[in-house]
Each structure stands twice: as C-alpha cells, then as structure tokens.
C-alpha positions in Angstrom: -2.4 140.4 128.0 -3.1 141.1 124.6 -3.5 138.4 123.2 -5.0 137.2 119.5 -6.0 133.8 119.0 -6.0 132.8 115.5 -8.7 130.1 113.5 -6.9 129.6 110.3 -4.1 130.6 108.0 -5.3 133.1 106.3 -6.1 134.5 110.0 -2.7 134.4 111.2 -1.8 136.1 108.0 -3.8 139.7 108.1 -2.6 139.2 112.1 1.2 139.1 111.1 1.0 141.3 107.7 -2.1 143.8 108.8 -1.8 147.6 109.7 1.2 147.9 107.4 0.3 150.4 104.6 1.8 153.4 104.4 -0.2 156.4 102.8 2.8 158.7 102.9 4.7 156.6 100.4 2.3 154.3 99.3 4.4 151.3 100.4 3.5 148.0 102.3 6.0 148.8 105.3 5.8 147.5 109.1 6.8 148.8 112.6 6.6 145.5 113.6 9.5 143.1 115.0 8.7 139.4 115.4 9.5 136.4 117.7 8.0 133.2 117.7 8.0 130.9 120.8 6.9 127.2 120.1 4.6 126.8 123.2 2.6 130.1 124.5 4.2 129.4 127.9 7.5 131.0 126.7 8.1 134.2 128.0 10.6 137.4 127.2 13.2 135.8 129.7 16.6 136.6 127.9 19.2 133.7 128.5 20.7 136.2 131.1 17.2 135.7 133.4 17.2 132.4 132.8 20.4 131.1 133.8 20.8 133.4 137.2 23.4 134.9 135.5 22.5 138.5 135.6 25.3 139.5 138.1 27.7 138.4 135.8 27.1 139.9 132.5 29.8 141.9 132.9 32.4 139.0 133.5 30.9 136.8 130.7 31.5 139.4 128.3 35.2 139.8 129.4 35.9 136.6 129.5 34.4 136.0 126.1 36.4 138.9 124.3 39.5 137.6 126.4 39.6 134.2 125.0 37.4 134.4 121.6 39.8 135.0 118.2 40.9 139.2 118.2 39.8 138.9 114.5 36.5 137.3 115.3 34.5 140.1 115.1 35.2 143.6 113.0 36.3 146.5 115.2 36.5 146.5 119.5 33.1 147.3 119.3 31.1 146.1 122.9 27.9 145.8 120.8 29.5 144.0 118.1 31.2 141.6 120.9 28.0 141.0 122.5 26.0 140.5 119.0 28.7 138.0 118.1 28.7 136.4 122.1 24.5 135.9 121.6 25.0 134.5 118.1 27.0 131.8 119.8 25.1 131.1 122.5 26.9 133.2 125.5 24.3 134.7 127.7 23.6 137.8 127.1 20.7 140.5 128.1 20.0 140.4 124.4 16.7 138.7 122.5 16.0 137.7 118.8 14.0 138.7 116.8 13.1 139.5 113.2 11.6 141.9 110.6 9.8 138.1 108.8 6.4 137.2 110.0 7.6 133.6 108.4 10.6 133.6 110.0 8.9 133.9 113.4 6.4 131.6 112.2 9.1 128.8 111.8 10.5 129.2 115.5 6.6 128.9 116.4 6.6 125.7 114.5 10.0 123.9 114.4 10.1 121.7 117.1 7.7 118.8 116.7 7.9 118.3 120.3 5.4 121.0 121.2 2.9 120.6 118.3 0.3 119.2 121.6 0.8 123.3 123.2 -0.3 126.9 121.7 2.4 128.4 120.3 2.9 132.2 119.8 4.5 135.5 117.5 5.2 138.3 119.8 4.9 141.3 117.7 6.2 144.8 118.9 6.1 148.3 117.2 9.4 149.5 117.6 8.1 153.0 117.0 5.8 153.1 119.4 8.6 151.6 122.2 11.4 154.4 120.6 9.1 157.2 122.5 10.4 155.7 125.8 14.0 155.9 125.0 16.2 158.7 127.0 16.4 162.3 124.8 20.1 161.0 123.6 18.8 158.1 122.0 16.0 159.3 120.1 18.1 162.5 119.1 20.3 159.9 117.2 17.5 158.1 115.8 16.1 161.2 114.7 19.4 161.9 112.9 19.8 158.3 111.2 16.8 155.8 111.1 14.3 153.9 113.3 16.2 150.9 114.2 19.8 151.2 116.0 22.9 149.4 114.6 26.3 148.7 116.4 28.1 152.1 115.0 25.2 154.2 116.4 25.1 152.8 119.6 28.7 153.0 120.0 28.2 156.9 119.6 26.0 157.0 122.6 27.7 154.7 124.9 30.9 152.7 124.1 30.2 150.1 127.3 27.0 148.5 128.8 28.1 150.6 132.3 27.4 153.8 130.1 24.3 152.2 128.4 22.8 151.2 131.6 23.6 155.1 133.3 21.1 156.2 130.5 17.7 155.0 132.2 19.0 156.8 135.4 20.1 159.9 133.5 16.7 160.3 131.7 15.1 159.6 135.4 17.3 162.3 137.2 16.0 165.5 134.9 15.0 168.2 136.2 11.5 169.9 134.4 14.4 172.7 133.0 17.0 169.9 131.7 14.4 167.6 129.9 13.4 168.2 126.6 9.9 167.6 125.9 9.3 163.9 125.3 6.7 161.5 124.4 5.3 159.6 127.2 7.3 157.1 128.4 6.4 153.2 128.5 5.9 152.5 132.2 8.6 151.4 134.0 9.4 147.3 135.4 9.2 146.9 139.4 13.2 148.0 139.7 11.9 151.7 137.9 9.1 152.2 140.1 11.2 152.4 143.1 12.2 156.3 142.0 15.8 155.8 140.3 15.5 154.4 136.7 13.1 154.5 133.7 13.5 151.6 132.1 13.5 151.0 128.3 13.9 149.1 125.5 16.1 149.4 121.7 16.2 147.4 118.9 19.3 147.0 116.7 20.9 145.1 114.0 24.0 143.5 114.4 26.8 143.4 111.9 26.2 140.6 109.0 28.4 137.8 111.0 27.4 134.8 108.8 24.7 133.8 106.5 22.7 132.9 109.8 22.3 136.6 110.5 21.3 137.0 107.1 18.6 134.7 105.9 16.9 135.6 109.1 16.6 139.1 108.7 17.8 139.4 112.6 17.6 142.0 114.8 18.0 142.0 118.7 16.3 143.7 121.7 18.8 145.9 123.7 17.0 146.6 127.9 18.3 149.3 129.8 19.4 146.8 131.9 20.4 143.0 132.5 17.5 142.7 135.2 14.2 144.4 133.3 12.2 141.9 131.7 10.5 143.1 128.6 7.5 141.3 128.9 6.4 143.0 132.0 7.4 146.5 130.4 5.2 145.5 127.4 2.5 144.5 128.9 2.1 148.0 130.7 1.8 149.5 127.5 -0.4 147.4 125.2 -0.4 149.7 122.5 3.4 148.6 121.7 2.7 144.8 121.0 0.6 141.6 120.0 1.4 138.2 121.1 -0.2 136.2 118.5 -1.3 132.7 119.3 -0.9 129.6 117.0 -3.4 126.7 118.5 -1.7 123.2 118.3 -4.2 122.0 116.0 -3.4 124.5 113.3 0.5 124.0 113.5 1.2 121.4 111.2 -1.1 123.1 108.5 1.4 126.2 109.2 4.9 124.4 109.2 3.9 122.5 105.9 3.0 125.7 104.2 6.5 127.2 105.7 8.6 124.3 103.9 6.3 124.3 100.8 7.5 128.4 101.0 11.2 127.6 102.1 10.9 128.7 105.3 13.1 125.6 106.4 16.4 125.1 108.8 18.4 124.6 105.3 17.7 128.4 104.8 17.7 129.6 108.1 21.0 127.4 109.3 22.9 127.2 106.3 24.9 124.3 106.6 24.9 120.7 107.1 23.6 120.9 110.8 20.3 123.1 109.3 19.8 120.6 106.6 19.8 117.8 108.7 17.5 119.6 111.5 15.4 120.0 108.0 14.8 116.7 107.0 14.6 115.3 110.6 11.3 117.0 110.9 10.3 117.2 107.2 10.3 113.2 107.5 8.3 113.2 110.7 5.4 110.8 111.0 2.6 112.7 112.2 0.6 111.0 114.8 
C-alpha cells in the first residue's frame, strides 16, 4: 500500500498540492484526482460492488432511462444517463472524485461520526493510469485532452457492452495489430485469467446542477462493472497515494475547511446542504 501518514496541516498540504509545477509552462498544474473517505477502512468499492448488484447494471440503467423525465438529461447519451443515474444515487460502476485537494478533504472530514478513525485522500495521476487504456482510447485523448468527457466517449463506444469489448479487444492483439503502447497497469484477478486487460478512465460529466459544479467532479469509468480499482492501483504504485488524515488532526482540518468555505452550503447548494452545514458547524466537540 502506499500509504502517507500525515503530522500536521501544513503536511497534508505539500501531500495534496506537491509535485505540481510545470516547467514547460511555468504553471502550478496537477495530474492528480482526489477522493476523500472519512475512515481509512473505505475502500474503491463503487456502489455497484457494494450492493451485489453487478449483474444488473445493465437493467438498472434501462429501467432508470425508462422511467426518469426524457428531458432529464441533454441528448440519449449512455454516459450522460449514467452520470445523471450516479448523481442521484442509482448504482452505478462509476466513482467520485475531484480535481480540489479541499474538496476531498471535506468528504475526509464531514461526518462527525468518524472523527475517533483515520481518515484518507486517495490521490491518482490520471496520466500515469491513461498509458493502460486500449490504442482507441488514448488515440482520442491524444486528439482532444487528458481527461474524457461524455461526447468523447460516445465516439468510441455509444453503450457500456461496447465499452466493456475494449479491454478484450486491446487483450486479443496480435504483435502485427498493436500499436506500440506504454506499459499497461497490471491487470485485476478477472484479467489475469488470459481474456481481458483491465483499465481505468476518468471523465467529466455534463454540468447537471450546481452540485456538479462547486465540486469540480469528475468520475472514474472501469473496464468493467466487476474490476475494483483499488486492486488495479495498488499493482501499480506509481499511479496513486492514499493520504491518511489521523483522527486527532481532523477537527483542526474541518475547522480550517469552513473558516475557507469548504462547507455542505457550497458543496450542496440548497437548503438540505445548509442544514447538513450547521448541524455539524454547531457540534459540541467532546
């Protein structure tokens, strides 16, 4: 595992924010995602894993885009009906994360019921995890930008049967076919058996609401409803951090987060986040 285990906040701050300068352009700019987990025993587990409900992805979609408003989300994009399915809590093989250190800070710090656990900032370098993807994928990064969105993904595959072919297509090459490629993250268990190389994509989704927004989301796209990301990352250490937050620093950190704004009244707009705000900003700590 590798791990970082931070003393103070200025720590946790070269952690998050260090290894960003960029001589080319002489810019502060990072490679890194983030995701905060409020106790360190959190894994990668997308709502998918933890539910049992990996055999029915397919079905849950359907159903959602059967019954949910036609005008609900712009286009008949599948990647902009499963961004808008995870944003409302449908599970989904997708993860969030964010492009804020403070933003993953907060979801390490909201919930006053775990401030007596560790809790963490998983940090990945999306470049480094874009040399794994099949030749098609990294052709149209190459073309537009690091980070997928909906519209380029929907030029590569236009349903999540054609996204998942893509780990088996880039398996199935022969020496001739294949381009030469970086090397590959290692695949999960199900890739070791001989018929898939499993990776991972980032994307942003369309700007559905203010949530989206103020918390500078992105999600995590796997090849496949079954590969859990933390076992892929942690064959290929290079690619991440999981930064730990000890319990006795977390109050120091969430007080600094609201003295910065970093609250559920930003993060939630709306009357739900501001109450979820002051609930905890009028906690007595004990």
């Amino acid at each position: 595992m590798n791990d970082h285990r931070v003393k103070s906040w200025i720590d946790l701050q070269e952690l998050l924010f260090g290894g960003t300068w960029q001589p080319a352009i002489l810019r502060f700019r990072s490679h890194f995602v983030y995701r905060g987990a409020p106790d360190v025993g959190h894994g990668l587990e997308t709502s998918l894993q933890t539910g049992g409900f990996e055999a029915h992805e397919r079905h849950l979609l359907t159903s959602f885009r059967k019954y949910a408003l036609r005008n609900a989300v712009h286009g008949d994009s599948v990647w902009n009906w499963l961004s808008l399915a995870k944003h409302h809590g449908l599970p989904t093989r997708l993860l969030d994360w964010s492009y804020s250190p403070l933003v993953a800070m907060h979801f390490a710090t909201h919930d006053v019921r775990h401030f007596d656990e560790d809790g963490a900032i998983w940090m990945v370098d999306f470049l480094k995890t874009n040399t794994s993807l099949p030749p098609l994928l990294r052709q149209v990064l190459v073309e537009e930008q690091n980070i997928f969105t909906t519209e380029m993904l929907t030029s590569v595959a236009t349903t999540l049967e054609q996204f998942d072919t893509l780990s088996t297509r880039l398996r199935g090459r022969t020496s001739k076919q294949a381009e030469p490629a970086p090397r590959a993250l290692p695949s999960s268990a199900a890739g070791r058996a001989g018929s898939r190389q499993d990776f991972v994509l980032f994307f942003e989704p369309p700007s559905l609401d203010e949530r989206i927004v103020n918390q500078f989301a992105l999600f995590s796209l796997p090849s496949s409803p079954t590969l859990r990301l933390e076992d892929l990352l942690r064959r290929h250490e290079a690619a991440y951090r999981r930064v730990i937050i000890p319990a006795a620093l977390k109050w120091e950190v969430r007080d600094k987060l609201d003295q910065a704004n970093i609250t559920e009244r930003v993060l939630f707009p709306g009357l739900d986040g501001l109450s979820q705000w002051l609930k905890r900003y009028f906690t007595t700590r004990k």
